[in-house]
C-alpha positions in Angstrom: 0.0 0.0 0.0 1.7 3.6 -0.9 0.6 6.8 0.3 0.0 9.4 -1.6 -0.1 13.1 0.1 -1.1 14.8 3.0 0.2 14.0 6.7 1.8 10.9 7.7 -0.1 8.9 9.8 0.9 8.9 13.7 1.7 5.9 15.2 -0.4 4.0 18.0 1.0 3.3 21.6 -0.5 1.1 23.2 -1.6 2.1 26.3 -1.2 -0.3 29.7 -4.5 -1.0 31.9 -4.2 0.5 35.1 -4.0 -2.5 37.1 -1.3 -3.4 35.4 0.7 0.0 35.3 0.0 -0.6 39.5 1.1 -4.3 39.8 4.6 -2.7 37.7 4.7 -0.8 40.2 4.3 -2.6 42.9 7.2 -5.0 41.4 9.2 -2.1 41.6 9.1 -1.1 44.9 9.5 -4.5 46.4 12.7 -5.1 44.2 13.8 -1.8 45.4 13.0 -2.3 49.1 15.1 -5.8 48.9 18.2 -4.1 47.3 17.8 -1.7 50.7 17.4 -4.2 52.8 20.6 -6.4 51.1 22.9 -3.0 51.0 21.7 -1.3 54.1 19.3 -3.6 56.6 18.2 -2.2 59.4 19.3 -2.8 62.9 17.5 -2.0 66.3 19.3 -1.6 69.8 18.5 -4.1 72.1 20.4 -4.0 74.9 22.0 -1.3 77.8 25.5 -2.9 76.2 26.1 0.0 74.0 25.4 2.8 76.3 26.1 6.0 76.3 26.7 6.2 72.9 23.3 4.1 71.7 20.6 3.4 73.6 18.0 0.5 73.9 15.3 1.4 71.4 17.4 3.1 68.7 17.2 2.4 65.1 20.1 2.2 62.8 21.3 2.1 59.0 23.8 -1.3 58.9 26.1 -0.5 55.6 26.9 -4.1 54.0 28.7 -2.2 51.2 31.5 -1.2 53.6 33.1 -4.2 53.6 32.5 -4.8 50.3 35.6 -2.6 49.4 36.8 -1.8 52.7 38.6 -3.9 55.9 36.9 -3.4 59.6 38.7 -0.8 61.5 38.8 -0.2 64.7 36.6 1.5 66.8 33.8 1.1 64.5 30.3 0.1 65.5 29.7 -3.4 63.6 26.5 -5.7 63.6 27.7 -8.9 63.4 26.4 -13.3 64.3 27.5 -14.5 67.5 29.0 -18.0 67.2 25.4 -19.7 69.0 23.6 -17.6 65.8 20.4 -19.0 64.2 17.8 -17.6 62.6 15.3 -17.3 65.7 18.1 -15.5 68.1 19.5 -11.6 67.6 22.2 -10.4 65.8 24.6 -8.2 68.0 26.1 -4.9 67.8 29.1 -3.7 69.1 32.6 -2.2 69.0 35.5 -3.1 67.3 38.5 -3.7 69.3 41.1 -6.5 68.4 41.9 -6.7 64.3 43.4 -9.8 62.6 46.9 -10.8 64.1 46.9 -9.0 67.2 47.2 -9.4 70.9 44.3 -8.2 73.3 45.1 -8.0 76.7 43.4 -6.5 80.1 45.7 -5.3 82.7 44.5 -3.5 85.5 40.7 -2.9 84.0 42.3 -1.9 80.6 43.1 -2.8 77.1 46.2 -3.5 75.5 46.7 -4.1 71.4 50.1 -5.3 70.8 51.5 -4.3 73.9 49.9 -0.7 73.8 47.2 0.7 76.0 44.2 1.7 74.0 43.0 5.1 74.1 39.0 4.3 74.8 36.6 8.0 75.2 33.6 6.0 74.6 33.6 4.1 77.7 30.5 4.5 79.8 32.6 3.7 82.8 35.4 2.2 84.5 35.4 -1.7 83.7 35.2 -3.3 86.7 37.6 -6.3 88.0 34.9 -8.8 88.3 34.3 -8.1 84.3 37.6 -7.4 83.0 39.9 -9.7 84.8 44.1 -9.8 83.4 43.4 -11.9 80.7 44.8 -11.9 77.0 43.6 -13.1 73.6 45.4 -13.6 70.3 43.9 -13.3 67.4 44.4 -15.1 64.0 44.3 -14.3 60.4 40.4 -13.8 60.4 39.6 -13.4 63.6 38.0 -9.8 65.2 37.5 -8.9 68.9 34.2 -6.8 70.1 33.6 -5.3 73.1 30.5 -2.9 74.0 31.0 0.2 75.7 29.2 0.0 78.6 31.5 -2.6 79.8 29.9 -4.1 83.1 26.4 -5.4 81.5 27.7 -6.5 77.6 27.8 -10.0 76.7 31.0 -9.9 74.2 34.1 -11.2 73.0 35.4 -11.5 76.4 33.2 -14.4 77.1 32.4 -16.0 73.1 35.5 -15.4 71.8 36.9 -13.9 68.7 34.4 -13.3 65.7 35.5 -14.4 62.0 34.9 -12.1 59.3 31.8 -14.2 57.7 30.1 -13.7 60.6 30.3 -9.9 60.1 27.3 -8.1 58.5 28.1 -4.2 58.2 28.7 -1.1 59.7 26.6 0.8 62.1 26.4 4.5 59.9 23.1 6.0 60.9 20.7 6.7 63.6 17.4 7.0 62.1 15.1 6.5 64.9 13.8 8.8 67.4 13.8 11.5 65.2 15.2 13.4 67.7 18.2 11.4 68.0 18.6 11.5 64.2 22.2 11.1 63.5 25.2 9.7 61.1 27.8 8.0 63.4 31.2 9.4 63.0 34.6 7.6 63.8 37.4 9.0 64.6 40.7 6.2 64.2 43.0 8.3 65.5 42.0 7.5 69.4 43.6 4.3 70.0 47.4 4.5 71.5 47.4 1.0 69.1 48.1 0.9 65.1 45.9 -0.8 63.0 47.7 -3.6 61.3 
């Protein structure tokens, strides 16, 4: 057929039903909502273990993507699966202390990396003796020490052990929740009297 003159004829879209346009939708935001919840699950505080610095009731941002690219460092704020994990118990949070390779030691109700006392401004209080008796730890090639910061009612490293880097599930990086407590959580590596490896 040939056409002779005049306007070219417009072509047709065709149009999507509305349910459909809204079960696209739909699609969409739960693949969305699962990429979220893959790259930055949410975490909620639990415990008085992490006090002063979070606070039972808290919400949180957990980064997975930081360790994508990116070794734990000290002093950071890590969600991670104690070794009795399963999928009806809690995840923990706490704070990075002890890195691959090193030697963690108390002496005298304080920590020692390496043979260094480490610089610790986040403490609640004073660690009592009953809680942090001399004791040391070493480390091994994949192996990560956590403490929380209120010292004297966290269940940690000091009585499961060291924590291997599977078990690790990200980064605390936000407080979202109260409002009022809104918040990104800054850390500053520069505290420690100890070297990072």
């Amino acid at each position: 057929m040939t056409y002779s003159g005049g306007k070219a004829p417009r072509p047709r879209l065709r149009r999507k039903g509305r349910p459909r346009e809204l079960l696209n939708l739909l699609f969409f935001l739960i693949a969305v909502y699962a990429l979220l919840e893959m790259a930055v699950p949410r975490s909620v505080v639990l415990s008085i273990s992490m006090q002063p610095n979070l606070v039972e009731g808290q919400r949180l941002l957990i980064s997975r993507v930081s360790y994508m690219f990116n070794k734990p460092q000290r002093s950071e704020i890590i969600v991670f699966e104690p070794p009795d994990y399963t999928a009806e118990t809690d995840r923990l949070i706490k704070r990075l202390i002890g890195l691959p390779g090193e030697k963690i030691e108390f002496r005298s109700q304080s920590v020692y990396i390496n043979g260094a006392k480490l610089i610790e401004p986040y403490l609640k209080e004073a660690c009592l003796s009953v809680y942090c008796p001399d004791k040391s730890w070493a480390l091994g090639a994949d192996e990560y020490f956590f403490m929380g910061d209120n010292r004297n009612h966290s269940k940690d490293s000091r009585s499961f052990g060291a924590i291997k880097r599977k078990q690790i599930v990200g980064r605390a990086v936000l407080r979202w929740w109260p409002p009022a407590e809104w918040g990104i959580l800054s850390y500053n590596y520069g505290e420690t009297g100890a070297s990072s490896p």
